[in-house]
PDB file of N, H, CA, C and O in Angstrom:
ATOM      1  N   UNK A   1       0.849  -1.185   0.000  1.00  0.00           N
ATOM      2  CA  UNK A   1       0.000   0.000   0.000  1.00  0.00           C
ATOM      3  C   UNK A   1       0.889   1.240   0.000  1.00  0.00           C
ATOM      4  O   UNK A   1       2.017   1.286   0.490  1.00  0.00           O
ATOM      5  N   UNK A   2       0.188   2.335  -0.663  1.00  0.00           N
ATOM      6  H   UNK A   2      -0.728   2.298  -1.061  1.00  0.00           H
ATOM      7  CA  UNK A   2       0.976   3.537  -0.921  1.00  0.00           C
ATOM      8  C   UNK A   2       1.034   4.806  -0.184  1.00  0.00           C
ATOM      9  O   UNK A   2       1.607   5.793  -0.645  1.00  0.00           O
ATOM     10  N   UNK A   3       0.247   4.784   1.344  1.00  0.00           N
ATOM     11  H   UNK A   3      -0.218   3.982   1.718  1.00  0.00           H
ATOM     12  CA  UNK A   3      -0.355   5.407   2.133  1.00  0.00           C
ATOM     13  C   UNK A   3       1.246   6.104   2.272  1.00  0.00           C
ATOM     14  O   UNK A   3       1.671   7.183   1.859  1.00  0.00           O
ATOM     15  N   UNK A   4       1.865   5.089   2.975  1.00  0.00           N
ATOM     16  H   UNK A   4       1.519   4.213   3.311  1.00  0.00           H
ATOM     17  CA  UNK A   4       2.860   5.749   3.478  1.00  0.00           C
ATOM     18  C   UNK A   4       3.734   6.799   3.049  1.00  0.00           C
ATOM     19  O   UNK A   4       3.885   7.937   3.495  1.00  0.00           O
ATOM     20  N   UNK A   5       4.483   5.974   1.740  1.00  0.00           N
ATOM     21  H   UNK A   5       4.360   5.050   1.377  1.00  0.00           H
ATOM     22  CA  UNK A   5       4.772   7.080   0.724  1.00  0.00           C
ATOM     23  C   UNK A   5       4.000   8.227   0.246  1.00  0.00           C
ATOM     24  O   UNK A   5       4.566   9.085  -0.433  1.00  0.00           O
ATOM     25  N   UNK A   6       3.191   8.288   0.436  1.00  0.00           N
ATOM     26  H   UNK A   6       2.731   7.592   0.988  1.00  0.00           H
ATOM     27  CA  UNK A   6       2.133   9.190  -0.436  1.00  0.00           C
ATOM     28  C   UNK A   6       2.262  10.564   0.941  1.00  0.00           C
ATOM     29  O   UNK A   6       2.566  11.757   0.961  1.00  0.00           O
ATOM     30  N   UNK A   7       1.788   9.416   2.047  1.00  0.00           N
ATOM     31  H   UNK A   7       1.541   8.447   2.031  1.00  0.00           H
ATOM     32  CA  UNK A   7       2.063  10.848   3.370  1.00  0.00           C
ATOM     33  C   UNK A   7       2.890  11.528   3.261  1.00  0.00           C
ATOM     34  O   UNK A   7       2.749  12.662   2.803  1.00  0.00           O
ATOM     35  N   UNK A   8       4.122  10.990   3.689  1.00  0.00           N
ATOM     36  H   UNK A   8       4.237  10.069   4.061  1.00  0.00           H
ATOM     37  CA  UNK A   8       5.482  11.528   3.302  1.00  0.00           C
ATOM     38  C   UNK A   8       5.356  12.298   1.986  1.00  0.00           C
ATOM     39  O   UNK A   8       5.083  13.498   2.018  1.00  0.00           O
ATOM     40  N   UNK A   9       5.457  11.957   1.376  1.00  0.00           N
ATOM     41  H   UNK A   9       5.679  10.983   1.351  1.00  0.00           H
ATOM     42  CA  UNK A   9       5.220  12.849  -0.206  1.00  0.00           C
ATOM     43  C   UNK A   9       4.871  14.255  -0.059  1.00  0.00           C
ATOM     44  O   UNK A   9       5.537  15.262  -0.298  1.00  0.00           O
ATOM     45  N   UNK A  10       3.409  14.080   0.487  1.00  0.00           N
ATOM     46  H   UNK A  10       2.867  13.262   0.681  1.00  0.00           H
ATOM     47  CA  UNK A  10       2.653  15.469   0.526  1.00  0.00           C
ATOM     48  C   UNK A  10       3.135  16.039   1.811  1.00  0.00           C
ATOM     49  O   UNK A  10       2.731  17.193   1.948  1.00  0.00           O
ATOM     50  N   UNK A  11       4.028  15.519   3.018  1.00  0.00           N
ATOM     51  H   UNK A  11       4.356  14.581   2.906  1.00  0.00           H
ATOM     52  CA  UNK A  11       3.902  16.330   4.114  1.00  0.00           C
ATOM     53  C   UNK A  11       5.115  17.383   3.808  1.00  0.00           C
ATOM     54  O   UNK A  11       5.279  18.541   4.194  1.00  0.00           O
ATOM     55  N   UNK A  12       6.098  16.324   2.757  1.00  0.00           N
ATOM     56  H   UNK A  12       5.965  15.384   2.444  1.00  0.00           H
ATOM     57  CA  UNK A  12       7.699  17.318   2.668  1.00  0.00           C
ATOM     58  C   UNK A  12       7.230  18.294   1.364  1.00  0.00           C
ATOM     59  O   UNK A  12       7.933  19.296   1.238  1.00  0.00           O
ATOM     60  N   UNK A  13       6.265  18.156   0.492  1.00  0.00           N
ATOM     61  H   UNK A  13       5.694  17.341   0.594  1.00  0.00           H
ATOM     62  CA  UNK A  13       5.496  18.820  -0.526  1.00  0.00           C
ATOM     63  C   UNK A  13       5.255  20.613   0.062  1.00  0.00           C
ATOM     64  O   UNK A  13       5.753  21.612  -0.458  1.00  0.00           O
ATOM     65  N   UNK A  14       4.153  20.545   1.531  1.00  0.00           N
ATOM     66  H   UNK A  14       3.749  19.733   1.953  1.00  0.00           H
ATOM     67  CA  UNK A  14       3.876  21.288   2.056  1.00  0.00           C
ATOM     68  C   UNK A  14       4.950  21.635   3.402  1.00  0.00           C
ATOM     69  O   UNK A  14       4.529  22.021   4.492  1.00  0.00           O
ATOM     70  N   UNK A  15       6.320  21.428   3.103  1.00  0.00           N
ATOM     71  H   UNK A  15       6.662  21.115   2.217  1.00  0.00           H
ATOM     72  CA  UNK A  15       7.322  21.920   3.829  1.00  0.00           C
ATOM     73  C   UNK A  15       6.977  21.368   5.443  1.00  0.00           C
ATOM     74  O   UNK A  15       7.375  22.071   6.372  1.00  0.00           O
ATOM     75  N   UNK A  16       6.172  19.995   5.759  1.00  0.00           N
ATOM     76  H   UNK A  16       5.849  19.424   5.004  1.00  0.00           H
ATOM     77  CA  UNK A  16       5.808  20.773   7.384  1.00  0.00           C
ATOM     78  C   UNK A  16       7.381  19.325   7.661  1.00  0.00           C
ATOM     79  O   UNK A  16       8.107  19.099   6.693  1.00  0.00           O
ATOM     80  N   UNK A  17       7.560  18.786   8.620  1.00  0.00           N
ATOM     81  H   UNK A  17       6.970  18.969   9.406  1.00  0.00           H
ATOM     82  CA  UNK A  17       8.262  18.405   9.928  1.00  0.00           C
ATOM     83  C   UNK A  17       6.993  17.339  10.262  1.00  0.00           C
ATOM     84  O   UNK A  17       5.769  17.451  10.333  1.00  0.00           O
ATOM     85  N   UNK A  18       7.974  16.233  10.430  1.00  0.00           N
ATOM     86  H   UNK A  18       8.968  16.142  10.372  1.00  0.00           H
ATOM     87  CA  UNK A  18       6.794  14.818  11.318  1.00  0.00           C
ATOM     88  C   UNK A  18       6.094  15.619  12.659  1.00  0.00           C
ATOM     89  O   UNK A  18       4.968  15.507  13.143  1.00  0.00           O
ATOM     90  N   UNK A  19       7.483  16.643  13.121  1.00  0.00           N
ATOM     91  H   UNK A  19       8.398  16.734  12.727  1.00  0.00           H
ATOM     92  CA  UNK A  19       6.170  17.101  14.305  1.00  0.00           C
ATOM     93  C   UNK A  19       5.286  17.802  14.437  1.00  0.00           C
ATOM     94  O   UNK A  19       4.472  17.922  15.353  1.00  0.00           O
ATOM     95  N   UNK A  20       5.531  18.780  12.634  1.00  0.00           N
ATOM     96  H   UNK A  20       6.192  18.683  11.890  1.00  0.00           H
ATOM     97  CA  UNK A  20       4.306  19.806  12.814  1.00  0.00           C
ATOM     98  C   UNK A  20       2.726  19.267  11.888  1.00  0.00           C
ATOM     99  O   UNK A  20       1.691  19.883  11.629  1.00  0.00           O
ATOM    100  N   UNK A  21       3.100  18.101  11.645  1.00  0.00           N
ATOM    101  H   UNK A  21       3.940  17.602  11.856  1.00  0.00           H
ATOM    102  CA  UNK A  21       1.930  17.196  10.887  1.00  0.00           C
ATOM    103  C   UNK A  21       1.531  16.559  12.082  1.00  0.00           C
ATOM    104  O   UNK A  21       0.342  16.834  12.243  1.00  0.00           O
ATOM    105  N   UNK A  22       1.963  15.807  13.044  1.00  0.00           N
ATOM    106  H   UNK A  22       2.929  15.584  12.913  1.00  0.00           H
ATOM    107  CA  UNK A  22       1.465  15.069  13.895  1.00  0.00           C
ATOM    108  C   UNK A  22       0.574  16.180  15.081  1.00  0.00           C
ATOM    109  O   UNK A  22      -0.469  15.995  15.708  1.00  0.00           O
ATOM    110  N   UNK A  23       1.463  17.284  15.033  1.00  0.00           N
ATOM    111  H   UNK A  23       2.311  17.434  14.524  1.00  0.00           H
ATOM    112  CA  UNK A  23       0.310  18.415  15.744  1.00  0.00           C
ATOM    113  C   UNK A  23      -0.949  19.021  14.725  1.00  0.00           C
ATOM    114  O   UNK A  23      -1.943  19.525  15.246  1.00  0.00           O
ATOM    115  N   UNK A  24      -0.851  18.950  13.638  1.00  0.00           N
ATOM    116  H   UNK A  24      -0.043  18.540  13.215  1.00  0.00           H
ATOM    117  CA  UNK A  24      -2.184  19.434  12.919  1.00  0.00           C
ATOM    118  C   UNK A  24      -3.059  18.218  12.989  1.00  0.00           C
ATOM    119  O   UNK A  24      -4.263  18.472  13.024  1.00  0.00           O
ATOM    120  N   UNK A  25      -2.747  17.052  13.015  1.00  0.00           N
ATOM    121  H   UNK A  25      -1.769  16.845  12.987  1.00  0.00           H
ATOM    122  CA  UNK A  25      -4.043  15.693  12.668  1.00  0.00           C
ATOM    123  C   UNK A  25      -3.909  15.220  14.539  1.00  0.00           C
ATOM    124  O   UNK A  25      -4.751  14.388  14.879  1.00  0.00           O
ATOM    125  N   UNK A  26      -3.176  15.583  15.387  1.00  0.00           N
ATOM    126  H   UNK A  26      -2.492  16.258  15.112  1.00  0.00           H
ATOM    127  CA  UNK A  26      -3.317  15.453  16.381  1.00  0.00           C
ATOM    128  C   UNK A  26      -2.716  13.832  16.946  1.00  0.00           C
ATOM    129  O   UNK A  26      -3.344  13.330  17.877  1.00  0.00           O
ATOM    130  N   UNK A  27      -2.020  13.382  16.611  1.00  0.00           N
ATOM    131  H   UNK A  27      -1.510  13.790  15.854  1.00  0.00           H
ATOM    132  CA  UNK A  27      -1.442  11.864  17.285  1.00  0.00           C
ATOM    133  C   UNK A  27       0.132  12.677  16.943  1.00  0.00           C
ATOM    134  O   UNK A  27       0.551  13.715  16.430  1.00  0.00           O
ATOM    135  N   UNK A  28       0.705  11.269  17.693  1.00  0.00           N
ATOM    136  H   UNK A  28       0.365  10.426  18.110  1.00  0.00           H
ATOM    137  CA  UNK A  28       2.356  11.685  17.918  1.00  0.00           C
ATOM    138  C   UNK A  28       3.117  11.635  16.805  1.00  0.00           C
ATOM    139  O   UNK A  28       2.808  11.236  15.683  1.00  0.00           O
ATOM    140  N   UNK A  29       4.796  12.354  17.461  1.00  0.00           N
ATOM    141  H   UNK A  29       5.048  12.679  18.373  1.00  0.00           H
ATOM    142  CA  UNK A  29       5.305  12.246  16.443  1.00  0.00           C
ATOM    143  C   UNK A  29       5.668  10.883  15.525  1.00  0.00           C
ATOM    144  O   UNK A  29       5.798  10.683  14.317  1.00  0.00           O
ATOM    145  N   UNK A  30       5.741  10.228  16.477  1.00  0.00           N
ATOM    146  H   UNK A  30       5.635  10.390  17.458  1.00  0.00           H
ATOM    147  CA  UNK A  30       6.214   8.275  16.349  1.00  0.00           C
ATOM    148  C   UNK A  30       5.140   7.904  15.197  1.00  0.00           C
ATOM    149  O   UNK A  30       5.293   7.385  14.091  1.00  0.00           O
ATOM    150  N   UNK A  31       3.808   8.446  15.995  1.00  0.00           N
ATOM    151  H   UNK A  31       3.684   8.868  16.893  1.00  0.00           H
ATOM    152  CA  UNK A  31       2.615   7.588  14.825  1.00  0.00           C
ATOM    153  C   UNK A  31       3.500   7.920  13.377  1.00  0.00           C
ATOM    154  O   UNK A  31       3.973   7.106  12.583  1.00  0.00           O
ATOM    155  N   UNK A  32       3.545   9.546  13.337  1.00  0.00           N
ATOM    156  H   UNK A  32       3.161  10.207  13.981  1.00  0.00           H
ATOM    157  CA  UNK A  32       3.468   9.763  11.706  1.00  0.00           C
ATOM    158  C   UNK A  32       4.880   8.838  11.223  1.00  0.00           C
ATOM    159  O   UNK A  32       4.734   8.236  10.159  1.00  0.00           O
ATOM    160  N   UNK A  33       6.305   8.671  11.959  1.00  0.00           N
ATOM    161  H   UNK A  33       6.424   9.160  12.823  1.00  0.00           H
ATOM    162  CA  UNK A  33       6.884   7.564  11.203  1.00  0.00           C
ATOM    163  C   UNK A  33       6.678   6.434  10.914  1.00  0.00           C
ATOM    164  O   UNK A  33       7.088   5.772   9.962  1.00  0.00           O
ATOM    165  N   UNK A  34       5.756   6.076  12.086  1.00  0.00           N
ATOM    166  H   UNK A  34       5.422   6.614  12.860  1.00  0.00           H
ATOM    167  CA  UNK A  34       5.200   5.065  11.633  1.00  0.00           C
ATOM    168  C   UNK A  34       4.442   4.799  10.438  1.00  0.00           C
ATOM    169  O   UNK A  34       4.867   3.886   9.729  1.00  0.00           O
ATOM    170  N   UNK A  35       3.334   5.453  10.047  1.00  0.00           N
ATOM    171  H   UNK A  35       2.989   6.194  10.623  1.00  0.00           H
ATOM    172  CA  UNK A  35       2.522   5.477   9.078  1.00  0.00           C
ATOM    173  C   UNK A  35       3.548   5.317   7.663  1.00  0.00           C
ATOM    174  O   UNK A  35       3.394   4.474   6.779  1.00  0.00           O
ATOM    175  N   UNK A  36       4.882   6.624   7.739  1.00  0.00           N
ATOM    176  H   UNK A  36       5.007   7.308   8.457  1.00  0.00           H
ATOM    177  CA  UNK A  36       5.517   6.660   6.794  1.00  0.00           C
ATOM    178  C   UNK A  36       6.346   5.363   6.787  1.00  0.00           C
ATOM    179  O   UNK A  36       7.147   5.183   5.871  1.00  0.00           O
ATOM    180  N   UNK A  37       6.205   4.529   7.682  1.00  0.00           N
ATOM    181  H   UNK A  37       5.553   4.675   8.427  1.00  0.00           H
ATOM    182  CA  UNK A  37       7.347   3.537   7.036  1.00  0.00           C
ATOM    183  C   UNK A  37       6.909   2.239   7.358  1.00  0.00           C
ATOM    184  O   UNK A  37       7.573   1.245   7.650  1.00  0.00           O
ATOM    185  N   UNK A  38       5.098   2.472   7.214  1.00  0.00           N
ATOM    186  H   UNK A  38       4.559   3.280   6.976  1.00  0.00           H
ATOM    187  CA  UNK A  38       4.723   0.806   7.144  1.00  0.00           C
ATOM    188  C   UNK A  38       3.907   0.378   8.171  1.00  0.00           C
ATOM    189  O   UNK A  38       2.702   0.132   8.120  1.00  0.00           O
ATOM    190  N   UNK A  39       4.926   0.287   9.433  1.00  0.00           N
ATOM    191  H   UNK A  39       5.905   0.486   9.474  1.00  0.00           H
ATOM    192  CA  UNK A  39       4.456  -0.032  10.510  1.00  0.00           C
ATOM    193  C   UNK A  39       3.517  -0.214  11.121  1.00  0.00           C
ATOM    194  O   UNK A  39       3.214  -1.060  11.962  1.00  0.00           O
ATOM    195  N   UNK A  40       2.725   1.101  10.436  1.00  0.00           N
ATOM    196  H   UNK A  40       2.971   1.789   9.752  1.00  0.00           H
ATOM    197  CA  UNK A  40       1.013   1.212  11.301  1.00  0.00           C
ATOM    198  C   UNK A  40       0.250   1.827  10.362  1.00  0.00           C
ATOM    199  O   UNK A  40       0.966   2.341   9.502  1.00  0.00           O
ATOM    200  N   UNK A  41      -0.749   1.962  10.202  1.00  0.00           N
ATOM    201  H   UNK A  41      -1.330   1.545  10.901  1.00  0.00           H
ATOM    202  CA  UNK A  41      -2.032   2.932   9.089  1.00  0.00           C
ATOM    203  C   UNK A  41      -2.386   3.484   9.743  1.00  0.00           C
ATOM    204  O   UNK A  41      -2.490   3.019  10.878  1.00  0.00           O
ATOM    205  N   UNK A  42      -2.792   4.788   9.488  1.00  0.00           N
ATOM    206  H   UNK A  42      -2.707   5.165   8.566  1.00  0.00           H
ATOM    207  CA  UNK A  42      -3.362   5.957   9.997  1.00  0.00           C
ATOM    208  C   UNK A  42      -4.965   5.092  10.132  1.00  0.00           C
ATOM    209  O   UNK A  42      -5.330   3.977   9.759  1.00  0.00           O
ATOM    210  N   UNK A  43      -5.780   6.427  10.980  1.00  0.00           N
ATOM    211  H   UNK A  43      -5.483   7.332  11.283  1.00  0.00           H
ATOM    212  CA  UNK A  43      -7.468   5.987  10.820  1.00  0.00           C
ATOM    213  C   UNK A  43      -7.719   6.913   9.434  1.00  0.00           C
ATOM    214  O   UNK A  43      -7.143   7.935   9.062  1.00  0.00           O
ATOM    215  N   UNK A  44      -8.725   6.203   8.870  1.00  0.00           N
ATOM    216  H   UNK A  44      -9.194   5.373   9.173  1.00  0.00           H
ATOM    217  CA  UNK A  44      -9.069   7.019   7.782  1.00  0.00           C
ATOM    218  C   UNK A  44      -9.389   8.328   8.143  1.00  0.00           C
ATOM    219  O   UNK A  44      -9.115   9.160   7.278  1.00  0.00           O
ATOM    220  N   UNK A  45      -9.959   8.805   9.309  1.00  0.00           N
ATOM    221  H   UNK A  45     -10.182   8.129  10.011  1.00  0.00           H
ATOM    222  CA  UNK A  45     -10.636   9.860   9.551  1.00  0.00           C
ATOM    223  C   UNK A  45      -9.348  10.921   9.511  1.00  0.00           C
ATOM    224  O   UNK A  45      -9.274  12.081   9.107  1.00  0.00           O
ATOM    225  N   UNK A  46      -8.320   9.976  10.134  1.00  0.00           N
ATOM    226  H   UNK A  46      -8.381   9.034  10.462  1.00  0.00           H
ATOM    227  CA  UNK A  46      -6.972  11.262   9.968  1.00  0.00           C
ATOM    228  C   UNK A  46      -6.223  11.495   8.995  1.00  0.00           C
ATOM    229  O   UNK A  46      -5.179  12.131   9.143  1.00  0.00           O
ATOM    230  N   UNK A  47      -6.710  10.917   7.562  1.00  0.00           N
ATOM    231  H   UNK A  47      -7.558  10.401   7.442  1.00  0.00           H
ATOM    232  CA  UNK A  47      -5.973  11.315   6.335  1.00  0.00           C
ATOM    233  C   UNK A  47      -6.816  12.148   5.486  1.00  0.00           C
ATOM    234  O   UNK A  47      -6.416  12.903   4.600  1.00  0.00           O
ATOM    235  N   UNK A  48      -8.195  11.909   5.893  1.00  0.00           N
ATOM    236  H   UNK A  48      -8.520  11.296   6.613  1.00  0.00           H
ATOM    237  CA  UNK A  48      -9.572  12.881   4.949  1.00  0.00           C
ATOM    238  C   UNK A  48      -9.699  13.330   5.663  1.00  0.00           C
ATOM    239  O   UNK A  48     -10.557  14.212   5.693  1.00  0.00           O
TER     240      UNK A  48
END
């Protein structure tokens, strides 16, 4: 699945930092590496 990459993609797209994305959708900084590298899937509610 392409979630991950795709996050990453658009977060360095819009210049932010794993920590200033994980403060706009509200979970930690860990989640968002996570998400970016597999580990875990976001909830849908926090990518729409």
């Amino acid at each position: 699945m392409f979630i991950g990459k795709n996050l990453e993609y658009v977060r360095k797209l819009n210049a932010l930092s794993r920590k200033e994305l994980s403060e706009k959708i509200n979970v930690s900084e860990q989640a968002i590496w996570q998400y970016e590298t597999k580990n875990m899937m976001p909830e849908i509610s926090k990518i729409y």
